[in-house]
C-alpha positions, -999 to 999 in steps of 0.1 A, spaced: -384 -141 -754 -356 -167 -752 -358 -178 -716 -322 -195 -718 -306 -162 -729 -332 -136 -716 -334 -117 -747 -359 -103 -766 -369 -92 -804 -390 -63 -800 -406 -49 -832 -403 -14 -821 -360 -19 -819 -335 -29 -844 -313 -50 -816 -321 -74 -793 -329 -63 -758 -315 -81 -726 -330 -85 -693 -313 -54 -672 -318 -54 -631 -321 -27 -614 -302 -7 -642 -285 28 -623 -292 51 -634 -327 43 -638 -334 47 -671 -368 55 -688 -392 32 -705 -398 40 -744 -433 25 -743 -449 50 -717 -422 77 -709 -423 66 -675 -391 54 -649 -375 18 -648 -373 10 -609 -366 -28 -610 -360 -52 -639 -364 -40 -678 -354 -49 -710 -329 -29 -727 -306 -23 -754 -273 -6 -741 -254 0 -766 -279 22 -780 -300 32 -745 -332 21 -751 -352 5 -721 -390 -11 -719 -408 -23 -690 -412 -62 -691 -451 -53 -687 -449 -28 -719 -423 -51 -741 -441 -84 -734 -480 -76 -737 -502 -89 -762 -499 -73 -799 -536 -80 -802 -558 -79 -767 -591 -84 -760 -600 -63 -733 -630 -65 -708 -633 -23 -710 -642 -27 -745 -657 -59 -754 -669 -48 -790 -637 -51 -806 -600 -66 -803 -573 -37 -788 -544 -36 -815 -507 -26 -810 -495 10 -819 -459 19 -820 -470 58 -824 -503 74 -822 -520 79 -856 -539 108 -845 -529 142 -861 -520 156 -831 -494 129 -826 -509 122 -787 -540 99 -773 -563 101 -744 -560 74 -726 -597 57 -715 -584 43 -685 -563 71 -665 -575 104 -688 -535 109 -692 -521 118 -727 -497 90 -745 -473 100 -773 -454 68 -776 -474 29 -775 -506 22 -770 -534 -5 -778 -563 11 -800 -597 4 -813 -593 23 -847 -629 23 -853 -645 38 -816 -613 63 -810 -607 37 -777 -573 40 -763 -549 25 -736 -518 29 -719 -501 -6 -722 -497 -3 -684 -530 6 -676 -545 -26 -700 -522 -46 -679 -542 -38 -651 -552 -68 -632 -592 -77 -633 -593 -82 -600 -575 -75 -567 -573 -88 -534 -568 -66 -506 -562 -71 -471 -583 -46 -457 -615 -67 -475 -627 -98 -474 -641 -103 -506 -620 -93 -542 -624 -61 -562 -633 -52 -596 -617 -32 -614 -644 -8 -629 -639 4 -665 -671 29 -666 -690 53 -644 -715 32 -623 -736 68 -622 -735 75 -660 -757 106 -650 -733 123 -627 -710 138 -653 -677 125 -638 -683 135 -605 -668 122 -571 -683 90 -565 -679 84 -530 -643 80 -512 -614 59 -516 -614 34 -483 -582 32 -479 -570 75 -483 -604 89 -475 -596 111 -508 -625 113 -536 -627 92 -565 -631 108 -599 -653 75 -615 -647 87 -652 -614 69 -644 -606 35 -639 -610 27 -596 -610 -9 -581 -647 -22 -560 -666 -48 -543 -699 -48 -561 -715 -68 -532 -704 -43 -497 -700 -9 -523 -658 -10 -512 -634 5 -534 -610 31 -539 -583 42 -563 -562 20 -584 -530 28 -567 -542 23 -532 -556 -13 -539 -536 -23 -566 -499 0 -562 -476 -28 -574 -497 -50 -596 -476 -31 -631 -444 -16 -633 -457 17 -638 -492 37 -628 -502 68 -648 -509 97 -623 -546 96 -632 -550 64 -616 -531 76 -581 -544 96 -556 -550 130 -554 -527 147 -535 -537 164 -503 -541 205 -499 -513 224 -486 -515 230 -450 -527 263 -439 -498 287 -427 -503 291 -389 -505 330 -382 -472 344 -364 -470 349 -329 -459 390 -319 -424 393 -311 -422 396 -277 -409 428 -276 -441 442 -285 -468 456 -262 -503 458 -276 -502 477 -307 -467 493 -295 -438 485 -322 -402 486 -313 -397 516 -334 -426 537 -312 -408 523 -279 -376 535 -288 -393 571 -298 -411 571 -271 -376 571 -246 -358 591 -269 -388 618 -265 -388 612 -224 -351 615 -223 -355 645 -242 -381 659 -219 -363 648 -188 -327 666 -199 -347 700 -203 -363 698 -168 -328 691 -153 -314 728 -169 -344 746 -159 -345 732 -123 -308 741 -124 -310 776 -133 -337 782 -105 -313 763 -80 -290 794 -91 -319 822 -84 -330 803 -52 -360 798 -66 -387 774 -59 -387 750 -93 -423 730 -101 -421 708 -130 -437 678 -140 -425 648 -158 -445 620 -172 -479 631 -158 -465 636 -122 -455 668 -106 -425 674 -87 -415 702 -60 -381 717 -53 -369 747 -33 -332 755 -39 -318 765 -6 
């Protein structure tokens, strides 16, 4: 990179690329299909943006994850499927990557930019980050909690501890702006939706009563109370003594 001009010759572009801040809108990194939020490089005459992280990492890395042999530069997967599984996060890549040809080892450029250690406020001594399961017998199970979100940590990924006090947690909680970018299998899971409270009745109701039987209900006694009125009527007109009843109660008339 020429520091004087802030440009850059990146093998994967035919232009140079110029340092862009906080480019709107933001545009999307080539190397690992994820957003631009701050400064990038980028060509903009033709639209094509990197993350400093992804343009500026090492073409050939050796990496403390896989000490057996040197990480080398990939513009595009060479797998027939055209996509990688990446050994840090478990997410897929279709674009750049650093790989180990001969043990099928694969990162993210983001994720092998990951910082070796971290310090954290809520700890007094730094964390490693942890490239294996520590419980190679638990078949990727939870392997405790993450300290800081209480959420469980899947250890066949990549997660941040103090070997000495058994303190960790996930990558993004210990480490969230360390790279430009964090693959979702490093973040936290998210939480469960909340249970739907149940509905309160309408207050209209009473018991098991719906609105609908209420209104039947009155239709019915108004019904029953129109019919009483024309007998008691006609016995008015006999002078009659009239008994009827209405709702359960029994009433008494003599017609004079």
């Amino acid at each position: 990179m020429n520091n004087a001009e802030k440009t850059l010759i990146h093998t994967s572009h035919l232009h140079p690329l110029q340092l862009v801040t906080s480019p709107e809108p933001k545009p999307i990194c080539h190397a690992c299909n994820m957003q631009c939020t701050d400064r990038c490089f980028g060509c903009l005459k033709c639209r094509y943006y990197l993350h400093i992280t992804c343009a500026t990492i090492k073409k050939r890395l050796d990496h403390p994850s896989h000490p057996a042999h040197t990480l080398l530069f990939e513009l595009t997967p060479t797998y027939d499927s055209g996509k990688f599984g990446c050994n840090a996060c478990g997410d897929e890549g279709s674009t750049f990557c650093l790989r180990c040809r001969e043990c099928n080892y694969d990162l993210h450029l983001h994720c092998a930019a990951l910082p070796h250690k971290v310090n954290h406020h809520s700890h007094n001594h730094p964390l490693s980050l942890v490239y294996e399961n520590p419980n190679p017998h638990s078949n990727g199970t939870p392997y405790a909690y993450c300290e800081l979100c209480k959420a469980t940590v899947d250890v066949s990924k990549w997660f941040y501890r103090c070997n000495t006090c058994n303190f960790g947690g996930h990558v993004a909680c210990f480490a969230p702006n360390t790279v430009e970018a964090l693959s979702p299998g490093l973040q936290a899971p998210a939480p469960p939706p909340s249970p739907i409270p149940p509905q309160p009745q309408a207050a209209s109701q009473v018991g098991n009563v719906t609105n609908e039987e209420l209104q039947m209900q009155l239709i019915a006694a108004q019904a029953k109370a129109a019919q009483s009125m024309m007998v008691a009527n006609a016995m008015h007109n006999a002078g009659n003594t009239f008994r009827y009843s209405f709702d359960n109660v029994q009433y008494t008339t003599r017609w004079m």
